[in-house]
One Martini backbone bead per residue (centre of mass of N, CA, C, O) as a GRO file, in nm:
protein
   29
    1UNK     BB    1  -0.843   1.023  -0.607
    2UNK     BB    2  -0.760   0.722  -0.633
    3UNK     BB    3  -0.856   0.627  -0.420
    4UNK     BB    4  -1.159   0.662  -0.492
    5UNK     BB    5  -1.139   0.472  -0.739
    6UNK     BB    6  -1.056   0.222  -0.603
    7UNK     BB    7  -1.268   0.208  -0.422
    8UNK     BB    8  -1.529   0.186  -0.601
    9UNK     BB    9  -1.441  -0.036  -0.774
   10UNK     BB   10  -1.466  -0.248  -0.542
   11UNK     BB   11  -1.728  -0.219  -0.461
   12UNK     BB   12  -1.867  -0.282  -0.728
   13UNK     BB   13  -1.752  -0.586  -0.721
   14UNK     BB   14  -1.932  -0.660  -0.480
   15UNK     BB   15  -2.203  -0.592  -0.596
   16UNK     BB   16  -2.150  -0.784  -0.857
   17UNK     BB   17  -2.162  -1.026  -0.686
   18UNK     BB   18  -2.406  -1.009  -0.511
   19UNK     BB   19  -2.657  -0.929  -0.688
   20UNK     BB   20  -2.730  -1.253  -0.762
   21UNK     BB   21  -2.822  -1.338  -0.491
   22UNK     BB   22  -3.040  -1.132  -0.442
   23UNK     BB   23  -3.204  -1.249  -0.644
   24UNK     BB   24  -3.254  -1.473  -0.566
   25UNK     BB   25  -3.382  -1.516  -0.323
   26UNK     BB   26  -3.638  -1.321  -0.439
   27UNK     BB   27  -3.725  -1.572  -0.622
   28UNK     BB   28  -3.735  -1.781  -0.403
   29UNK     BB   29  -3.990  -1.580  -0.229
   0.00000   0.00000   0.00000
């Protein structure tokens, strides 16, 4: 079970880091 919330909150955290990107992107588009 701690496997699996590590493994989510790395996800989240890397989601989160990138979802910024994402947007500049599509307004600069």
């Amino acid at each position: 079970m701690s496997k699996i919330l590590i493994f989510f909150k790395n996800f989240l955290l890397i989601y989160l880091s990138y979802l910024p990107l994402y947007i500049n992107n599509e307004v600069s588009m």
